[in-house]
Rosetta silent file (secondary structure, phi, psi, omega in degrees, C-alpha in Angstrom):
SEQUENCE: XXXXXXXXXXXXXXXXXXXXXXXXXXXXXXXXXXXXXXXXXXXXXXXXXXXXXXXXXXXXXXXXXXXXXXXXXXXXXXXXXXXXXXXXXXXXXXXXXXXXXXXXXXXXXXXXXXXXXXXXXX
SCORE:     score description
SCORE:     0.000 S_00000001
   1 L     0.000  -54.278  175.857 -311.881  -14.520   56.212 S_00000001
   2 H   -43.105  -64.440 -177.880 -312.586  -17.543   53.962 S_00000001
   3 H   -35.269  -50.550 -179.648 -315.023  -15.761   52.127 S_00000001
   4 H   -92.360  -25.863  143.930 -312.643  -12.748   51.116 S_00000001
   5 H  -152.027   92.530  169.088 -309.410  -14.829   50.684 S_00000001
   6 L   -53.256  -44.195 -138.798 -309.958  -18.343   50.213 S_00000001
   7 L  -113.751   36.837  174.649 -308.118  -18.161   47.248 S_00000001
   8 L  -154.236   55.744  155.832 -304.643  -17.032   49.106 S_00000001
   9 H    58.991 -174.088  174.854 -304.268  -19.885   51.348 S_00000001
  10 H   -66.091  -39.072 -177.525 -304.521  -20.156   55.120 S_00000001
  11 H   -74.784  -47.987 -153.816 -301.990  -17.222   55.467 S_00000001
  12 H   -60.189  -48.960 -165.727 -303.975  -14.743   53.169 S_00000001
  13 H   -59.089  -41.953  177.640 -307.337  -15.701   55.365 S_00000001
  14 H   -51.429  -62.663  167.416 -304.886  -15.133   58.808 S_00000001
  15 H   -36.537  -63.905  143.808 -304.279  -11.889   57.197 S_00000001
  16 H   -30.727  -33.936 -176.104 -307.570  -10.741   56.528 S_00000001
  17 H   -74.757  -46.679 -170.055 -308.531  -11.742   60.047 S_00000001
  18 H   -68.269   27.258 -165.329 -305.684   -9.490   61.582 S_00000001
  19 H  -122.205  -67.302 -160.853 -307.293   -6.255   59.512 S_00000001
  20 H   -48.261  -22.961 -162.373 -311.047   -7.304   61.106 S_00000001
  21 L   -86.711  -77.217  178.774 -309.393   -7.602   64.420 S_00000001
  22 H   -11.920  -62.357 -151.476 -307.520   -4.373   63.922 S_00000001
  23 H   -85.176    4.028 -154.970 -310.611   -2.685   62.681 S_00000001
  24 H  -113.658  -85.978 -167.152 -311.880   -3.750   66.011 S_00000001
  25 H   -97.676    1.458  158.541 -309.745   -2.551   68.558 S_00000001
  26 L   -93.486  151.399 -170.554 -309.114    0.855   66.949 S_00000001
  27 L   -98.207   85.051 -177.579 -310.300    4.054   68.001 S_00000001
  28 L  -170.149  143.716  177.857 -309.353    5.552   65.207 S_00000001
  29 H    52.035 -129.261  177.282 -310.457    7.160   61.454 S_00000001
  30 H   -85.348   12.916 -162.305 -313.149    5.111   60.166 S_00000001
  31 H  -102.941    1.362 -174.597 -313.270    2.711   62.940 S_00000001
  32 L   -46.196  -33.730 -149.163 -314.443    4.871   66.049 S_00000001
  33 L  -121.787   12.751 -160.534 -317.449    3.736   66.229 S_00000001
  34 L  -112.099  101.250  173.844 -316.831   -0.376   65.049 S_00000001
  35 L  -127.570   18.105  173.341 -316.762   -2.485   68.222 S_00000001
  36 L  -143.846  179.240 -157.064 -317.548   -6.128   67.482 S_00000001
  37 L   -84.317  -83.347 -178.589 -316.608   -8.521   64.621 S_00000001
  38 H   -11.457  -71.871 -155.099 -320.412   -7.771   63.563 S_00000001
  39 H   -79.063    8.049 -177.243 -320.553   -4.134   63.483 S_00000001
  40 H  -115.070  -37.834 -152.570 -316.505   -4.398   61.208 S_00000001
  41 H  -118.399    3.122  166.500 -317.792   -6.872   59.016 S_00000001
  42 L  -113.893  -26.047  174.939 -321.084   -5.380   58.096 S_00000001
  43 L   -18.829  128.112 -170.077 -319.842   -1.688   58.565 S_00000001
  44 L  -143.124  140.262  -69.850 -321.538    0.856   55.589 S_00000001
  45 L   -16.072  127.359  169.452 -319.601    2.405   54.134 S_00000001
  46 L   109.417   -0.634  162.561 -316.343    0.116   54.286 S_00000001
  47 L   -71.028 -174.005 -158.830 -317.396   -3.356   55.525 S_00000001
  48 L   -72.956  145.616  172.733 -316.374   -6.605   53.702 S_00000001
  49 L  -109.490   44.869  177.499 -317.587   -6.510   50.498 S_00000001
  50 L  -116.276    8.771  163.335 -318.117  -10.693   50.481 S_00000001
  51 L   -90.684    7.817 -177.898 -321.337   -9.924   52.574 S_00000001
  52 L   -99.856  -21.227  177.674 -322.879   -8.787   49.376 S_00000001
  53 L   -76.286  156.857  171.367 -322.110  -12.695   48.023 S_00000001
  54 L   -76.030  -41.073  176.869 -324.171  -15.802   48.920 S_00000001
  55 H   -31.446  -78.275 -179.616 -320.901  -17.563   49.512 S_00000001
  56 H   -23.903  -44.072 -171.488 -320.217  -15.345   52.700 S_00000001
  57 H   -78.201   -0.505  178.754 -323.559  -16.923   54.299 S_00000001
  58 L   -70.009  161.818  166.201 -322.262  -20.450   54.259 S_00000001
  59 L   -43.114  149.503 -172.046 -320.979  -22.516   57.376 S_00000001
  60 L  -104.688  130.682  158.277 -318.110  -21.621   58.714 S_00000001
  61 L   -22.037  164.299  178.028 -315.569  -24.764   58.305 S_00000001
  62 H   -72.139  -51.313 -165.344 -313.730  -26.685   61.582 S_00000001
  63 H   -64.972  -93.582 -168.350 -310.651  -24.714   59.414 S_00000001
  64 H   -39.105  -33.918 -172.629 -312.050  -21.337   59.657 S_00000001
  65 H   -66.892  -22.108 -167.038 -313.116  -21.205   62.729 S_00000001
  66 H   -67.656  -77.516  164.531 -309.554  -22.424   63.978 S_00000001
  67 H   -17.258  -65.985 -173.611 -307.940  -19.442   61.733 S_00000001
  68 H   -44.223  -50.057 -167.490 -310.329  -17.127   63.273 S_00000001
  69 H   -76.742   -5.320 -152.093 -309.706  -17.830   66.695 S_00000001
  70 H   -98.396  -13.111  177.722 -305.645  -17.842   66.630 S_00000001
  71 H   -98.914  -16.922  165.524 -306.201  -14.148   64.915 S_00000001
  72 H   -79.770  -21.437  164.034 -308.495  -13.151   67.891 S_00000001
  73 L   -91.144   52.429 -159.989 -305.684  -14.478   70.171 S_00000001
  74 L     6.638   26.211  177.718 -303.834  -12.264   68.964 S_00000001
  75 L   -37.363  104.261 -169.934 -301.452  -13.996   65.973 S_00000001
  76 L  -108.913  159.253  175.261 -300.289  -11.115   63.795 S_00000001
  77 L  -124.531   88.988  170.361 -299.177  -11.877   59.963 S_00000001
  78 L   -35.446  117.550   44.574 -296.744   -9.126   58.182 S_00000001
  79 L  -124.418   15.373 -169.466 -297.891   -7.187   55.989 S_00000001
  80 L   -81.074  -44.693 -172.001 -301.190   -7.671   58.039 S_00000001
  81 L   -30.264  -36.625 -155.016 -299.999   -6.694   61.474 S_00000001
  82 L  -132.459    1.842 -150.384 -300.757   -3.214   61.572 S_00000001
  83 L   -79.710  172.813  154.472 -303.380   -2.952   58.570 S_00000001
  84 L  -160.642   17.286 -177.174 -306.875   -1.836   58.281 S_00000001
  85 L  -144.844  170.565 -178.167 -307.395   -1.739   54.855 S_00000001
  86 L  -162.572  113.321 -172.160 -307.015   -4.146   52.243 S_00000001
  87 E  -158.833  166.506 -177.409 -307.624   -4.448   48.641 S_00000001
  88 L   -90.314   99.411 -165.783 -306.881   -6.250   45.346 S_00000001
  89 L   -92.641  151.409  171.811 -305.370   -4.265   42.584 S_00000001
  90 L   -60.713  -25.419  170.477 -305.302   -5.431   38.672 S_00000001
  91 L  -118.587 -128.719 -176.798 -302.057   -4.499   39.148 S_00000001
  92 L   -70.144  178.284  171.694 -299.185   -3.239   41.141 S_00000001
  93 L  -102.349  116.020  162.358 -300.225   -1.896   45.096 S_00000001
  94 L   -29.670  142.391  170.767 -300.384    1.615   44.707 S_00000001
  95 L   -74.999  -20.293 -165.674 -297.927    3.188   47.339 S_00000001
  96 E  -121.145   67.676  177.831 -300.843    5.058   48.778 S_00000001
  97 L  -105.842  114.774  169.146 -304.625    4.061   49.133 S_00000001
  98 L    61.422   50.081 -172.987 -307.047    6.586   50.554 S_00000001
  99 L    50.014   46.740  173.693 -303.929    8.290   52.322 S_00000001
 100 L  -135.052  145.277 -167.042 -302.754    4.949   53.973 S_00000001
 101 E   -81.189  129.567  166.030 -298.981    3.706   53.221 S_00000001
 102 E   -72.224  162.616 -177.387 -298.928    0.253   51.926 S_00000001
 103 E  -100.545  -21.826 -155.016 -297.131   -2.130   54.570 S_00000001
 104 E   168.447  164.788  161.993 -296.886   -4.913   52.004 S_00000001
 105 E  -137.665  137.637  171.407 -298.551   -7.603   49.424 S_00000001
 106 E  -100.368 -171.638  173.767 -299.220  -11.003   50.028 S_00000001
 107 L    -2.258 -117.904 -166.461 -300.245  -13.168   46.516 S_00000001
 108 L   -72.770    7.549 -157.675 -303.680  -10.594   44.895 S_00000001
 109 E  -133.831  147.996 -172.302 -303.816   -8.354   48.165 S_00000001
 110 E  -121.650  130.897 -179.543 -302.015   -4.861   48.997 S_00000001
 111 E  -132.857  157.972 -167.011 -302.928   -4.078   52.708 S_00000001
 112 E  -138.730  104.066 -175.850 -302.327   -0.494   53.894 S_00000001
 113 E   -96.480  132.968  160.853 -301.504    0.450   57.630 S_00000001
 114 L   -72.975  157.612 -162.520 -302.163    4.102   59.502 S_00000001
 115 L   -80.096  156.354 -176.464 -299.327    6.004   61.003 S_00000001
 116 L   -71.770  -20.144  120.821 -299.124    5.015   64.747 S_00000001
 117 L   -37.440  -67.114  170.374 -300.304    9.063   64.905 S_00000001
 118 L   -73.605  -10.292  158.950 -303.093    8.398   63.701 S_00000001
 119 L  -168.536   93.089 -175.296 -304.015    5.172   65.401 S_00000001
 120 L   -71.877  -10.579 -178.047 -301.894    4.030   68.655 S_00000001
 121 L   -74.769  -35.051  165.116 -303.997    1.736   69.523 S_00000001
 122 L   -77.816    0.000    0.000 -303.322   -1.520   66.817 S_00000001
C-alpha cells in the first residue's frame, strides 16, 4: 500500500488496500485464481507494479501495518469500495479502463469497479 501510494496520504494507501483485498475475495475476471495477499500482489500479468522497485522490499512501518490491517477488517474507502483496478493517468480518468466504469478519483489515482454482474462477490 505504502509502496504504491505513499504519496496520497493514509487515505490513498487505505484505498489501495481495499482493491488488494477486493482482488482477494473475488471470484471473478482476472482474479479467479488470486487467493492470498501474495498470489494479488505478485500476480503476472496485473500484480502491483511497485514489486518491480527496491522501495517495495523495505520494512513495513508500525503505520502500514495498522492501515493494512483495518482494510483486512474490512474498512472500505469510496471510490475504493468496490474497485479492482487502479491506475494513474497524466491526465483526466478515462470513463472506461479495460471495460471497467470508473467509480471515482482520489488525488493521482482513477480506480475502476466491475458491474456487480460480473463480480457479486466484493
Amino acid at each position: 500500500m505504502r509502496a504504491e501510494a505513499e504519496g496520497e496520504g493514509q487515505l490513498g494507501m487505505l484505498m489501495v488496500g481495499n482493491v488488494g483485498v477486493n482482488r482477494v475475495r473475488a471470484f471473478c475476471l482476472d482474479f479467479n485464481n488470486i487467493r492470498t495477499i501474495e498470489d494479488m500482489v505478485f500476480q503476472s500479468p496485473g500484480g502491483f507494479e511497485a514489486t518491480t522497485k527496491s522501495y517495495f522490499y523495505q520494512r513495513a512501518r508500525e503505520l502500514d501495518k495498522n492501515l493494512a490491517q483495518r482494510v483486512i477488517n474490512g474498512e472500505r474507502f469510496h471510490p475504493s469500495t468496490r474497485s479492482l483496478w487502479f491506475f494513474e493517468p497524466s491526465g483526466d480518468c478515462p470513463a472506461q479502463w479495460y471495460n471497467q466504469w470508473n467509480s471515482g478519483r482520489f488525488k493521482a489515482h482513477c480506480f475502476y469497479s466491475p458491474s456487480t454482474e460480473d463480480c457479486p462477490d466484493i
